[in-house]
mmJSON file of the N, C-alpha and C atoms, coordinates in Angstrom:
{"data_MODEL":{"atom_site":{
"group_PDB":["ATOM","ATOM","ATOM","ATOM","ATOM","ATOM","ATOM","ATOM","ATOM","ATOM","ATOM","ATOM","ATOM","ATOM","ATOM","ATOM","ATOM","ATOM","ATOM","ATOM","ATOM","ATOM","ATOM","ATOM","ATOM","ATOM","ATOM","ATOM","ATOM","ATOM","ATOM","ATOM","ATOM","ATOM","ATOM","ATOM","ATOM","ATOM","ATOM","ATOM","ATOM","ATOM","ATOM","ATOM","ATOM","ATOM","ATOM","ATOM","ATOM","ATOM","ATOM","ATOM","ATOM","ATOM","ATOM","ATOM","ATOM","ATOM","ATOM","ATOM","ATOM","ATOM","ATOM","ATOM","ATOM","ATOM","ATOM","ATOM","ATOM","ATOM","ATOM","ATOM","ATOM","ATOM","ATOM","ATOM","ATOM","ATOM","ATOM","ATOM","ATOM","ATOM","ATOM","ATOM","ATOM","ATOM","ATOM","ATOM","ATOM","ATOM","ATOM","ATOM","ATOM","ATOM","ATOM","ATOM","ATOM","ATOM","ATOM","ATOM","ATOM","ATOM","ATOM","ATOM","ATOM","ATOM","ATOM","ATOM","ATOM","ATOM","ATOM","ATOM","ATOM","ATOM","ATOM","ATOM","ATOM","ATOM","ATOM","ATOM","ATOM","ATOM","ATOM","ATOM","ATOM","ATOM","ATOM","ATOM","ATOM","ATOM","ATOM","ATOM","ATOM","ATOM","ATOM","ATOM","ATOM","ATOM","ATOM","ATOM","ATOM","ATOM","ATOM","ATOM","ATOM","ATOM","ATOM","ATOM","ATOM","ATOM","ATOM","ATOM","ATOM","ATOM","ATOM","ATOM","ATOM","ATOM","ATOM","ATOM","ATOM","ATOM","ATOM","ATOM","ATOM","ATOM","ATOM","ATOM","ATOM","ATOM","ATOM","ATOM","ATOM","ATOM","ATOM","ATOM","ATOM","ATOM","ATOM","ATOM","ATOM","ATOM","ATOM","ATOM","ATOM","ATOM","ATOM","ATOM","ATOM","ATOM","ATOM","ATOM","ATOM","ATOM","ATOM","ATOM","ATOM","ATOM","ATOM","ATOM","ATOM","ATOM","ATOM","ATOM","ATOM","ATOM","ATOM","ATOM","ATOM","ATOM","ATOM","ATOM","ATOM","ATOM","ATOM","ATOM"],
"id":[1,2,3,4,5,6,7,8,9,10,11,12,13,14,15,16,17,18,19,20,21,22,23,24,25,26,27,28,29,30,31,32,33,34,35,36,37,38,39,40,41,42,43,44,45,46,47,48,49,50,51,52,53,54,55,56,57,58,59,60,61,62,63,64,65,66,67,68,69,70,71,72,73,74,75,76,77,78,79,80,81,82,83,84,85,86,87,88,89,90,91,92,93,94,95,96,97,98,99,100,101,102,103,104,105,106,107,108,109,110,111,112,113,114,115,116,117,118,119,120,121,122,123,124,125,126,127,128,129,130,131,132,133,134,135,136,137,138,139,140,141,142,143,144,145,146,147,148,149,150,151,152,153,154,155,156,157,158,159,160,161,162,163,164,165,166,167,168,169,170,171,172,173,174,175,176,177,178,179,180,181,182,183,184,185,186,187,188,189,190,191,192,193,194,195,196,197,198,199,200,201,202,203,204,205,206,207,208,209,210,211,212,213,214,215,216],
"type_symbol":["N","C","C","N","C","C","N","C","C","N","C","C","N","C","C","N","C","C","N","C","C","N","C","C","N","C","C","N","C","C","N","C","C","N","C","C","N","C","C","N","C","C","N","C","C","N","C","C","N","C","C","N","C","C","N","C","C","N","C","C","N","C","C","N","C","C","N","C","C","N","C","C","N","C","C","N","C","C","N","C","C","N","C","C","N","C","C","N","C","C","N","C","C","N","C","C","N","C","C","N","C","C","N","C","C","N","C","C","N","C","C","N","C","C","N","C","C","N","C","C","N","C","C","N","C","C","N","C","C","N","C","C","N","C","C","N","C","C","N","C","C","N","C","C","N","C","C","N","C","C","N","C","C","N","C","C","N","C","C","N","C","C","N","C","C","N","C","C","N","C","C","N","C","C","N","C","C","N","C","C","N","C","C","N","C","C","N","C","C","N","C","C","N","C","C","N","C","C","N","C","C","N","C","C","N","C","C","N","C","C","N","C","C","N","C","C"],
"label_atom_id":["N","CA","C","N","CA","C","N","CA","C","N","CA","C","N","CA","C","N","CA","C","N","CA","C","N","CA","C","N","CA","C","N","CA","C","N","CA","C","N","CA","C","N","CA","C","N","CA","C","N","CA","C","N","CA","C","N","CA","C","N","CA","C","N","CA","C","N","CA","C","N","CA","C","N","CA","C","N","CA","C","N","CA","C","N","CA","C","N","CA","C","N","CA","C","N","CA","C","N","CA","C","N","CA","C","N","CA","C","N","CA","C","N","CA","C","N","CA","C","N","CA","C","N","CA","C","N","CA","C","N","CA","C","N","CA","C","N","CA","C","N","CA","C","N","CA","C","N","CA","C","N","CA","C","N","CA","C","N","CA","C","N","CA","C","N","CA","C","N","CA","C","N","CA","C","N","CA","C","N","CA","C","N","CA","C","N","CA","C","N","CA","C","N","CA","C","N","CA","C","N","CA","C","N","CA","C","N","CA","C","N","CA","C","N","CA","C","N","CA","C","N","CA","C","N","CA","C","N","CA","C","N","CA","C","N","CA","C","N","CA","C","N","CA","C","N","CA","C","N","CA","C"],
"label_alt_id":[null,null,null,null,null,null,null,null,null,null,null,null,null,null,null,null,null,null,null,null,null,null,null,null,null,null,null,null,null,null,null,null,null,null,null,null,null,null,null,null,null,null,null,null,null,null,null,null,null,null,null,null,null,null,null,null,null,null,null,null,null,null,null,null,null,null,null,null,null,null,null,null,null,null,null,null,null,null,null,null,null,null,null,null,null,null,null,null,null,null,null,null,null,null,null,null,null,null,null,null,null,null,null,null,null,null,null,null,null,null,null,null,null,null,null,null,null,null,null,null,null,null,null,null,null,null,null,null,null,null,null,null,null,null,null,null,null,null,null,null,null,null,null,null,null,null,null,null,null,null,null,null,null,null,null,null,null,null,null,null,null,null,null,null,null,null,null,null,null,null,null,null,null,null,null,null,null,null,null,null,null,null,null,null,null,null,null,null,null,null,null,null,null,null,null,null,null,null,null,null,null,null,null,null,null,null,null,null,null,null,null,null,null,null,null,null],
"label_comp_id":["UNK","UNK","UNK","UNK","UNK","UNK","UNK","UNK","UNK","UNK","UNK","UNK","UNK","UNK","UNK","UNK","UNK","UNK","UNK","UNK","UNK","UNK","UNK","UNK","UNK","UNK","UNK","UNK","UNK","UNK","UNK","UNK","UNK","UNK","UNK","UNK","UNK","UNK","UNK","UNK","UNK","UNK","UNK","UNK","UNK","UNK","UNK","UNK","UNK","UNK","UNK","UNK","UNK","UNK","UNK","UNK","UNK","UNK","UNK","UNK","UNK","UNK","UNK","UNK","UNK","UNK","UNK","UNK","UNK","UNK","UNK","UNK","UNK","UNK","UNK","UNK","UNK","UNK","UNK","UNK","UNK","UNK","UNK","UNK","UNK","UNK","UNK","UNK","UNK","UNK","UNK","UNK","UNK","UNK","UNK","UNK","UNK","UNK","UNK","UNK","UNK","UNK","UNK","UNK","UNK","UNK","UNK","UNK","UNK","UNK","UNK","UNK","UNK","UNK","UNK","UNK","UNK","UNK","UNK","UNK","UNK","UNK","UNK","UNK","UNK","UNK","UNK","UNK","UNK","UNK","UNK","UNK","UNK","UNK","UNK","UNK","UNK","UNK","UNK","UNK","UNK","UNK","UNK","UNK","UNK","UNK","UNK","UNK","UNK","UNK","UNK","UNK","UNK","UNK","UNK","UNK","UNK","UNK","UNK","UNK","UNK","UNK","UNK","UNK","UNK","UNK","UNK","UNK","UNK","UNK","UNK","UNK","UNK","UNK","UNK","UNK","UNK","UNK","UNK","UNK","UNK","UNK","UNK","UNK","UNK","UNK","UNK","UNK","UNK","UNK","UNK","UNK","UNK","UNK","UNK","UNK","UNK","UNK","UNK","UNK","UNK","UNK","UNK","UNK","UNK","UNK","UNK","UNK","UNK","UNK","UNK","UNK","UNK","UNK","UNK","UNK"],
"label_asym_id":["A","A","A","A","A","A","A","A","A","A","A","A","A","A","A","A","A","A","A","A","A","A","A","A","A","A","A","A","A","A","A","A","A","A","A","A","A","A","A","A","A","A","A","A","A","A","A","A","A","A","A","A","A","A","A","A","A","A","A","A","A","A","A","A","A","A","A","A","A","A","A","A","A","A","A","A","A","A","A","A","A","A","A","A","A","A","A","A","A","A","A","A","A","A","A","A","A","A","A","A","A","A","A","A","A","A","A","A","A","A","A","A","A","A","A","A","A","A","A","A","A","A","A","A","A","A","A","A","A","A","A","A","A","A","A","A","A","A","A","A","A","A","A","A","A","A","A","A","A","A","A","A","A","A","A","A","A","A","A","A","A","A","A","A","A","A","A","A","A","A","A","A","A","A","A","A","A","A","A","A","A","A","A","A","A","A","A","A","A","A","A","A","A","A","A","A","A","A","A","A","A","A","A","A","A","A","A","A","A","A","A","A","A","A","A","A"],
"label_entity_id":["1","1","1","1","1","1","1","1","1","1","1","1","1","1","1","1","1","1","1","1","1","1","1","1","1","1","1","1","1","1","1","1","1","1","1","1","1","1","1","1","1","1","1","1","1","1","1","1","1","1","1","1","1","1","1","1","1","1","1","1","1","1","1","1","1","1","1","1","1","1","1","1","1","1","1","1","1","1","1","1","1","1","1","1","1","1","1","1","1","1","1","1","1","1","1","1","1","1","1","1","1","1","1","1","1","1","1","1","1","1","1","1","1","1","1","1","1","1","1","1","1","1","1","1","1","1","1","1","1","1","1","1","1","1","1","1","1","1","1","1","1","1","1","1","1","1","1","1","1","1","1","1","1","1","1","1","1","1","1","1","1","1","1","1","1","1","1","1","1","1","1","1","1","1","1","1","1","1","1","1","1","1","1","1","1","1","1","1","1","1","1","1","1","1","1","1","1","1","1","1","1","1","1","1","1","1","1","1","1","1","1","1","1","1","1","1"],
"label_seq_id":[1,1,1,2,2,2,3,3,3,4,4,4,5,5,5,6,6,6,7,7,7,8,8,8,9,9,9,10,10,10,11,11,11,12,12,12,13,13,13,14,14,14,15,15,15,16,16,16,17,17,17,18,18,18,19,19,19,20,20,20,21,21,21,22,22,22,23,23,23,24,24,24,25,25,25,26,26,26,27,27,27,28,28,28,29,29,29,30,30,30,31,31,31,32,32,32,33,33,33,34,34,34,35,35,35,36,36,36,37,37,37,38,38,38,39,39,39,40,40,40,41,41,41,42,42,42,43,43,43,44,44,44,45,45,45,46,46,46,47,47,47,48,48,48,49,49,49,50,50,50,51,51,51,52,52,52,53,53,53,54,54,54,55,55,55,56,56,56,57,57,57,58,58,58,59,59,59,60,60,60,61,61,61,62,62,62,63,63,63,64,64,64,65,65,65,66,66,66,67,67,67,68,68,68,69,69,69,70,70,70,71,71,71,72,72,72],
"pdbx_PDB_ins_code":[null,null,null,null,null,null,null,null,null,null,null,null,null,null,null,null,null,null,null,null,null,null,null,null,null,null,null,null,null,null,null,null,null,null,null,null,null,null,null,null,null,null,null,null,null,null,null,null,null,null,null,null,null,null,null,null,null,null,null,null,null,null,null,null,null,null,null,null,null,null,null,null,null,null,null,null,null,null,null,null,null,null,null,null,null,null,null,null,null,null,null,null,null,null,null,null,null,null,null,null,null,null,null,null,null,null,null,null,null,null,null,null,null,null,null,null,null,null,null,null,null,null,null,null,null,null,null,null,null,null,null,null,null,null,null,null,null,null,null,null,null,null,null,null,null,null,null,null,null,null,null,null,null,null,null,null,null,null,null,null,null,null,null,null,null,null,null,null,null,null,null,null,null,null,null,null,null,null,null,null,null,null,null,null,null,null,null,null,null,null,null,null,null,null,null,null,null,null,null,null,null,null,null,null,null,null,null,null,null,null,null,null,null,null,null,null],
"Cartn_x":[100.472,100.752,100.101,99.531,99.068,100.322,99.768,100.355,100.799,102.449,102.945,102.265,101.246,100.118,99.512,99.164,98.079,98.22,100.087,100.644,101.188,101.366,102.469,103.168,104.612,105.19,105.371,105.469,105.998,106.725,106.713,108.067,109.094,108.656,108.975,109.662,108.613,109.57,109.257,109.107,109.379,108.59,107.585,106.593,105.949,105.477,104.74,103.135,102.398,101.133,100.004,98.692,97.717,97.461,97.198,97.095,95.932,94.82,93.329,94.096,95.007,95.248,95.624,94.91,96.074,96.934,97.118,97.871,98.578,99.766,101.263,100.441,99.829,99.812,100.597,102.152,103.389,103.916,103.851,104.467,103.547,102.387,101.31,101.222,102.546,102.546,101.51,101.454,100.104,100.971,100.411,101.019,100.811,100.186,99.921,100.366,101.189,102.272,100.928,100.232,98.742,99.802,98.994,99.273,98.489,98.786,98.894,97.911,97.802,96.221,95.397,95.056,93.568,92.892,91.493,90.184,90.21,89.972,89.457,88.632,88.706,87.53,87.898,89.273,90.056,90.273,90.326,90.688,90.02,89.578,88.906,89.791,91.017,91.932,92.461,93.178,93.961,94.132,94.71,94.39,95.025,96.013,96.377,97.256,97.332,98.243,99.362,100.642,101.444,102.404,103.764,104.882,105.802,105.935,106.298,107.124,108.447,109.373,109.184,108.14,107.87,107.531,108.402,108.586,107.578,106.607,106.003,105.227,104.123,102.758,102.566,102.738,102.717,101.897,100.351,99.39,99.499,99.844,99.762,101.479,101.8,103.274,103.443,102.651,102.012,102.848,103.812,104.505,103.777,103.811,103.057,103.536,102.881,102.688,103.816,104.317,105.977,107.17,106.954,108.123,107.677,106.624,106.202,106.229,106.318,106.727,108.293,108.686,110.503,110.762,109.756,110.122,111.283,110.991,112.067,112.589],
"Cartn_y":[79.53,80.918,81.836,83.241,83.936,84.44,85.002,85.705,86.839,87.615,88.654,89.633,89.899,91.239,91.117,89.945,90.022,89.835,89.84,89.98,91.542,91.182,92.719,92.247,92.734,92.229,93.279,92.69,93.449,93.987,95.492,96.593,95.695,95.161,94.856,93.697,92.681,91.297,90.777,90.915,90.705,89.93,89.857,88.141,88.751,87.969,88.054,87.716,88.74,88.588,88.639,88.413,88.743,90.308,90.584,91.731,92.613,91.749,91.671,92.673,91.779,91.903,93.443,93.918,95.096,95.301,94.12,94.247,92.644,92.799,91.411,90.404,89.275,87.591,87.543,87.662,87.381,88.159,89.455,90.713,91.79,91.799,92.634,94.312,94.498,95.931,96.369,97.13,97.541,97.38,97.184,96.657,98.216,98.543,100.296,101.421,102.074,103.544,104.583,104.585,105.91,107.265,108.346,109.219,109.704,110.214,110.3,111.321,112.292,113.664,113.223,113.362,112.913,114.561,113.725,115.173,115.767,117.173,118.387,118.572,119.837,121.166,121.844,122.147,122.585,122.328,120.397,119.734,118.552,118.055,116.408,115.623,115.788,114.315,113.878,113.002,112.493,111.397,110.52,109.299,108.589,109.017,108.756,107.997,106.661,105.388,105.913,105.827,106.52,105.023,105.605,104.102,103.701,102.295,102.302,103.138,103.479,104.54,105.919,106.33,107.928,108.167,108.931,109.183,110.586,110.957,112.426,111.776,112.491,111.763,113.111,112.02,113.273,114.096,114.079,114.98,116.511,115.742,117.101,116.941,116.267,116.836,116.085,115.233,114.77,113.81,113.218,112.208,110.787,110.142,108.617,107.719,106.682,105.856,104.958,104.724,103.91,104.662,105.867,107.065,107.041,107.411,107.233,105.996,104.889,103.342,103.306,103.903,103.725,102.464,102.121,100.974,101.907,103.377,104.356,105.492],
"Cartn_z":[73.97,74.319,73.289,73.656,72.847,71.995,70.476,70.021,70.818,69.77,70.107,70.855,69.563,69.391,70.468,70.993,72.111,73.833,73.571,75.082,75.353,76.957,76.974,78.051,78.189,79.245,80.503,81.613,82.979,82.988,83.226,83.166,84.367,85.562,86.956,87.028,86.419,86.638,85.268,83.914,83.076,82.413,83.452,83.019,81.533,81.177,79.782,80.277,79.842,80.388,79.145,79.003,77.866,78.103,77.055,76.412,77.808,77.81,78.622,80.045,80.548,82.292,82.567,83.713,84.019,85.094,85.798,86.593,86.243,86.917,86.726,87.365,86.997,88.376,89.11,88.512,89.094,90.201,90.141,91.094,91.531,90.693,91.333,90.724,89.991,88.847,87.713,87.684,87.244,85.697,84.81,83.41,81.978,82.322,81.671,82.066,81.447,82.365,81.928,83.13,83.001,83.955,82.762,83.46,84.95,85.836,87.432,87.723,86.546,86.577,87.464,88.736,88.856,88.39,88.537,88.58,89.619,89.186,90.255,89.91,90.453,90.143,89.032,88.794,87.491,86.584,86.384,85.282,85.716,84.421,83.982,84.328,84.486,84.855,83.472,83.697,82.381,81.967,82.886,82.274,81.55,80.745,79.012,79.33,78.515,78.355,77.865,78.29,77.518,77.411,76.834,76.333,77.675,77.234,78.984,79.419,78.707,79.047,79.55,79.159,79.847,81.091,81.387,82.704,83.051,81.9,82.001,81.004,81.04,80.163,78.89,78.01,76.414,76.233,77.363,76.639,77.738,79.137,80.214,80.94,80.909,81.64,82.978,83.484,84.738,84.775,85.992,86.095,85.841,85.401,85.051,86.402,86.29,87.124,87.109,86.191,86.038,86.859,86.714,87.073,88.615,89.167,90.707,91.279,90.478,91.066,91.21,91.01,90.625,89.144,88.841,87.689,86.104,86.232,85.361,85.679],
"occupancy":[1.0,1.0,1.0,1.0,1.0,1.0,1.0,1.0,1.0,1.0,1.0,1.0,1.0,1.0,1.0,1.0,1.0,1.0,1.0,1.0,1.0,1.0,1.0,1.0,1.0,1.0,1.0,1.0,1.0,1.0,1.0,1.0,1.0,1.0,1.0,1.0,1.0,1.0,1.0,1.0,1.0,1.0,1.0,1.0,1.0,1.0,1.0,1.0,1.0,1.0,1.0,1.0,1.0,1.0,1.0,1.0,1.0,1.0,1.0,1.0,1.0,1.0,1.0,1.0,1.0,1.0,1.0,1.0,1.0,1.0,1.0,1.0,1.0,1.0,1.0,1.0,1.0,1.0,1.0,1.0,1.0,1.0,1.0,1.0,1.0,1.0,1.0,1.0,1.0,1.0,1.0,1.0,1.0,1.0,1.0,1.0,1.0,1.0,1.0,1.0,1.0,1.0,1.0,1.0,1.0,1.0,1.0,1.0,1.0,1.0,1.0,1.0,1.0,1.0,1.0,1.0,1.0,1.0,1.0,1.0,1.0,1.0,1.0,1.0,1.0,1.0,1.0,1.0,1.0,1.0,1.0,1.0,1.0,1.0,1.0,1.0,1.0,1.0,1.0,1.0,1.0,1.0,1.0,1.0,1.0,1.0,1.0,1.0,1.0,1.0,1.0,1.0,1.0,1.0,1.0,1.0,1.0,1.0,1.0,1.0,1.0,1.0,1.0,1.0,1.0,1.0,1.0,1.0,1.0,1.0,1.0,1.0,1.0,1.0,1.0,1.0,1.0,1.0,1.0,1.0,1.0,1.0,1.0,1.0,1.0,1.0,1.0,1.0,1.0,1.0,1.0,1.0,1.0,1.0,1.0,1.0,1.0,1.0,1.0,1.0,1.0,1.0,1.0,1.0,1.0,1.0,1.0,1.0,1.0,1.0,1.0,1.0,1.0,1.0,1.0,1.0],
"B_iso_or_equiv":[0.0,0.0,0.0,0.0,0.0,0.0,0.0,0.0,0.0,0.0,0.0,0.0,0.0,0.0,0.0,0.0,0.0,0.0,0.0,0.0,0.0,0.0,0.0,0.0,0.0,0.0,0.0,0.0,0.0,0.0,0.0,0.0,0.0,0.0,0.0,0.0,0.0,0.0,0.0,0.0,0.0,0.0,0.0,0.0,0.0,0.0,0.0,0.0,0.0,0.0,0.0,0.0,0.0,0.0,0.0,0.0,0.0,0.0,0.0,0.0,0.0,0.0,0.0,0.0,0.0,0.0,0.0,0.0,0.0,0.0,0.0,0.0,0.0,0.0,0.0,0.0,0.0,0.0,0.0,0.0,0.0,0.0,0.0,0.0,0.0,0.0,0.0,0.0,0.0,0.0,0.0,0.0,0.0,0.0,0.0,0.0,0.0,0.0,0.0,0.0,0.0,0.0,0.0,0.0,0.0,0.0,0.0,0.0,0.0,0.0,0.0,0.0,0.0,0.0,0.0,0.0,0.0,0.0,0.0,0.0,0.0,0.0,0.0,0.0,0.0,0.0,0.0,0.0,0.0,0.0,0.0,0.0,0.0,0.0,0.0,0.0,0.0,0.0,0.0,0.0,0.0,0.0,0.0,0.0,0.0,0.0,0.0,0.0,0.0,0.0,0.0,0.0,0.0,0.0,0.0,0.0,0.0,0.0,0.0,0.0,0.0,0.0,0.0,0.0,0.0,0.0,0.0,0.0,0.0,0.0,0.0,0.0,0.0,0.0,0.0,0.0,0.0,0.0,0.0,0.0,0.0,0.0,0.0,0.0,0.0,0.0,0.0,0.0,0.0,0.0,0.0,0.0,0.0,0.0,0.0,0.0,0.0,0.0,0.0,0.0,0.0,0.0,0.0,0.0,0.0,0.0,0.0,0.0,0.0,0.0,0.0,0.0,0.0,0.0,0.0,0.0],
"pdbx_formal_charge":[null,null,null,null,null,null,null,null,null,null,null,null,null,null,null,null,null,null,null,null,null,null,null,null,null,null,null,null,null,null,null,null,null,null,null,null,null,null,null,null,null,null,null,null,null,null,null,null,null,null,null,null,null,null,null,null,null,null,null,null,null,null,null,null,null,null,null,null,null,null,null,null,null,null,null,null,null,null,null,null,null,null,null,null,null,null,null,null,null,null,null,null,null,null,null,null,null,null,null,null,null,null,null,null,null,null,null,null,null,null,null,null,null,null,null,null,null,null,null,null,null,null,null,null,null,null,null,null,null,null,null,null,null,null,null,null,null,null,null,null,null,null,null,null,null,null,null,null,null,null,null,null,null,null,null,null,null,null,null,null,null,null,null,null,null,null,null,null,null,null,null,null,null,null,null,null,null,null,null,null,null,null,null,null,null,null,null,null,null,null,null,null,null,null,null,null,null,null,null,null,null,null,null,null,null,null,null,null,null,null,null,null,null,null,null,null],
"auth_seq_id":[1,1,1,2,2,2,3,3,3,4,4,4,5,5,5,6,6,6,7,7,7,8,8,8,9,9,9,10,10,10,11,11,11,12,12,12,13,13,13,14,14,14,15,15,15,16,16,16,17,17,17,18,18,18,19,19,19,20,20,20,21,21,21,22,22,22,23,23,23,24,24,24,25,25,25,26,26,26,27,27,27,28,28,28,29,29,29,30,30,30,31,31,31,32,32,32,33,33,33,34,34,34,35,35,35,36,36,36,37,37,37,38,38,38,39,39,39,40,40,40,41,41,41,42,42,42,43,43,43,44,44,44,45,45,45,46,46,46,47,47,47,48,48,48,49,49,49,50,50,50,51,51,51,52,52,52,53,53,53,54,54,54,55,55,55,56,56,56,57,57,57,58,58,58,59,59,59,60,60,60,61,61,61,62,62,62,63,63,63,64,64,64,65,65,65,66,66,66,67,67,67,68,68,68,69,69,69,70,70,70,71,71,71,72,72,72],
"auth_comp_id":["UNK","UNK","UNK","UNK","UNK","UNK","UNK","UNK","UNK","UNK","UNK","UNK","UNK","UNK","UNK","UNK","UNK","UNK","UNK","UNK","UNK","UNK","UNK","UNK","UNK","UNK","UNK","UNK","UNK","UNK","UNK","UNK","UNK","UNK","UNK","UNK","UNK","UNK","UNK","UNK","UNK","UNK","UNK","UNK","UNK","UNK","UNK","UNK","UNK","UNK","UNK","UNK","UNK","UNK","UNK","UNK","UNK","UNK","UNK","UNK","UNK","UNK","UNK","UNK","UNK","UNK","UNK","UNK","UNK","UNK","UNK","UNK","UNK","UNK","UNK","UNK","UNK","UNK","UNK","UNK","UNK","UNK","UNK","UNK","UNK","UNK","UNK","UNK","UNK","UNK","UNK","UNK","UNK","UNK","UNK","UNK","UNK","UNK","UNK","UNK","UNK","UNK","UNK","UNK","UNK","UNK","UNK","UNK","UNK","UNK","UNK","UNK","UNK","UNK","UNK","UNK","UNK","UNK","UNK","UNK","UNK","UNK","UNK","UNK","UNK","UNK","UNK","UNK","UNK","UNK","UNK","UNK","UNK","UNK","UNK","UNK","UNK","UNK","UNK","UNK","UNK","UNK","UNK","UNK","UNK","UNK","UNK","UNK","UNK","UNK","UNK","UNK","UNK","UNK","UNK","UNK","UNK","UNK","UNK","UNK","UNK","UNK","UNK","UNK","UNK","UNK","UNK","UNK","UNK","UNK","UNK","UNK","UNK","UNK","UNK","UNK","UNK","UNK","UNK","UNK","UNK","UNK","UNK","UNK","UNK","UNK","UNK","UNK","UNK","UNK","UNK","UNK","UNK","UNK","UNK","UNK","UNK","UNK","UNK","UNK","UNK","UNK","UNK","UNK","UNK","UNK","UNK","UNK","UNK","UNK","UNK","UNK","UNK","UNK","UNK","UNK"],
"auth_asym_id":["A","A","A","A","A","A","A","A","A","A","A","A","A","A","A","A","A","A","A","A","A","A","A","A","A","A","A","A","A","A","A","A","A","A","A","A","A","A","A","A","A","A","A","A","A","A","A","A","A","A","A","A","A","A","A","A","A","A","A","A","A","A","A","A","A","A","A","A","A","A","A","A","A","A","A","A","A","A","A","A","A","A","A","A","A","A","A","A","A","A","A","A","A","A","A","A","A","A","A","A","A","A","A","A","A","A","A","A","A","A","A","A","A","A","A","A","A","A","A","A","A","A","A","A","A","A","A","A","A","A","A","A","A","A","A","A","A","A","A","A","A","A","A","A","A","A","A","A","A","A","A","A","A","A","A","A","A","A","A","A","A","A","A","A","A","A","A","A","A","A","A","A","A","A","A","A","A","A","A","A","A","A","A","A","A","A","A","A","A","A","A","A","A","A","A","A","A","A","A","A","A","A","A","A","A","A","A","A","A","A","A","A","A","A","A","A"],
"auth_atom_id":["N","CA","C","N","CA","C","N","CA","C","N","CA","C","N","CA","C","N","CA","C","N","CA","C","N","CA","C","N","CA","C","N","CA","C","N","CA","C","N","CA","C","N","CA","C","N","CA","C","N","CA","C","N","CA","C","N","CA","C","N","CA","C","N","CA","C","N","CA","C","N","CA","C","N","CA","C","N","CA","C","N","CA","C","N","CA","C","N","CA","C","N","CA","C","N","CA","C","N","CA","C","N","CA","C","N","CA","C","N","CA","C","N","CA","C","N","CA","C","N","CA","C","N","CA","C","N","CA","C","N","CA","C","N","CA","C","N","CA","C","N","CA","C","N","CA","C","N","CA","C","N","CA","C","N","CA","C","N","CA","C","N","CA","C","N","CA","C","N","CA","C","N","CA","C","N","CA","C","N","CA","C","N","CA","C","N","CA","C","N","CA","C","N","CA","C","N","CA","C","N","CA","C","N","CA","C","N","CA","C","N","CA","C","N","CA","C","N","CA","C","N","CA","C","N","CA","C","N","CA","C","N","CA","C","N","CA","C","N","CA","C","N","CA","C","N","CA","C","N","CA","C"],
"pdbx_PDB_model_num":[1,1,1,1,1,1,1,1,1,1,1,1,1,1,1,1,1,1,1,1,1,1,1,1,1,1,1,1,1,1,1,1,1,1,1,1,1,1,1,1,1,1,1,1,1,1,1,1,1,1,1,1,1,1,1,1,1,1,1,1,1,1,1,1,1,1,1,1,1,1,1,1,1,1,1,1,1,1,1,1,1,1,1,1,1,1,1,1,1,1,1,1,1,1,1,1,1,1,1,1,1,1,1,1,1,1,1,1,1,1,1,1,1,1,1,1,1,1,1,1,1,1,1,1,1,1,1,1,1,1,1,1,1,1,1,1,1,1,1,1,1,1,1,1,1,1,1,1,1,1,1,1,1,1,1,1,1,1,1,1,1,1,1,1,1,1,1,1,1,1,1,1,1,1,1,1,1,1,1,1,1,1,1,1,1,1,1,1,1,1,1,1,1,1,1,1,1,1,1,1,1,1,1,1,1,1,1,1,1,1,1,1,1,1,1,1]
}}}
């Protein structure tokens, strides 16, 4: 098994995955809480990895992708 440092686990079903993956083998959850910004005409989009817990992304306010899955 990889080291600590180099796993992350499934908000969803808990699996323990490598660091590398971005989505679960196990359940199919995307494994990174990105914020939800897309691009316009107005704004570049956002993007930003935030902690799994945030339910609002620290740089623009934008619901994240954990919070629109129901996983928080």
């Amino acid at each position: 098994m990889a080291e600590k440092n180099e796993t992350q686990t499934c908000v969803r079903c808990k699996y323990v995955a490598v660091k590398e993956d971005r989505y679960c083998i196990r359940c199919g959850a995307p494994l990174k809480n990105k914020c939800t910004k897309e691009k316009s005409l107005m704004h570049k989009g956002c993007y930003k990895v935030n902690k799994a817990d945030a339910k609002y992304c620290a740089d623009c306010g934008t619901e994240t992708t954990f919070s629109q899955l129901g996983f928080i």
